[in-house]
C-alpha positions in Angstrom: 107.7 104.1 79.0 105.6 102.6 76.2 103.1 104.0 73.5 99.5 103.2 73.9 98.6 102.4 70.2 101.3 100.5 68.8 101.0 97.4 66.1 99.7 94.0 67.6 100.3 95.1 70.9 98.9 98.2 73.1 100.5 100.3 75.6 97.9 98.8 78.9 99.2 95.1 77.4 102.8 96.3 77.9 102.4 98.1 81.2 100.5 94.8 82.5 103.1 92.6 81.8 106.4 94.9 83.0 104.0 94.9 86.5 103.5 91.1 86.3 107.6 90.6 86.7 107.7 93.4 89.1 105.5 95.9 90.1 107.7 98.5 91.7 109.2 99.4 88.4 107.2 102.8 87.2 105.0 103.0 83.5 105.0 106.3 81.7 102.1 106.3 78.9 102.4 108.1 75.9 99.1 109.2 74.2 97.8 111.6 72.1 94.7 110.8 74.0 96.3 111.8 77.7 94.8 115.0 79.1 91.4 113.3 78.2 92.2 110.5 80.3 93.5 112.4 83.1 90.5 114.8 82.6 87.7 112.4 83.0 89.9 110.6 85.7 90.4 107.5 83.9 94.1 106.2 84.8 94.3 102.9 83.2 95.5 100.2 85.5 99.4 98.9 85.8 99.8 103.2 84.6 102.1 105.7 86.7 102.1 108.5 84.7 100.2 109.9 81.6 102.4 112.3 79.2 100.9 113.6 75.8 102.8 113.1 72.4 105.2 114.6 72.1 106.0 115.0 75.9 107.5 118.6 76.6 111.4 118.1 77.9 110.7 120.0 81.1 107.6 117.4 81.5 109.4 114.5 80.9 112.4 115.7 83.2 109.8 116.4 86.2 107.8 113.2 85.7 111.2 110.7 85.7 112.6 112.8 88.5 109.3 112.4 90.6 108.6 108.4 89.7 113.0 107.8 90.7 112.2 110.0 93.5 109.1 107.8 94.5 110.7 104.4 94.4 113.8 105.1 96.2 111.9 106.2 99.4 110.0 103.0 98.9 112.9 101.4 98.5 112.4 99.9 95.0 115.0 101.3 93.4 
């Protein structure tokens, strides 16, 4: 899970690199800037999952559940 505007480095820089070592593992976005990206269909690259700041509990519960859920059928776990 990483922040997309942090200091000297951005959230898609993070996300690219985790999926560099291994691409199985899952990346969570935090924005304030999610429900326009996921309105206008942009999903940035190397990016599961889009959650606004700050992510609702019951949000963040169902979005870990389903991306755990996702990479132990495919075995990635």
């Amino acid at each position: 899970m990483t922040d997309l505007g942090m200091p000297h480095v951005d959230g898609h820089k993070v996300a690219s690199a985790v999926k560099a070592i291994r691409p199985s593992v899952p990346v969570i976005l935090l924005t304030g800037w999610g429900q326009r990206l996921v309105d206008k269909g942009e999903m940035p690259l190397n990016i599961d999952r889009i959650l606004n700041k700050p992510p609702k509990l019951r949000e963040l519960r169902a979005t870990l559940s389903e991306l755990l859920a996702r990479s132990r059928s495919t075995g990635s776990a």
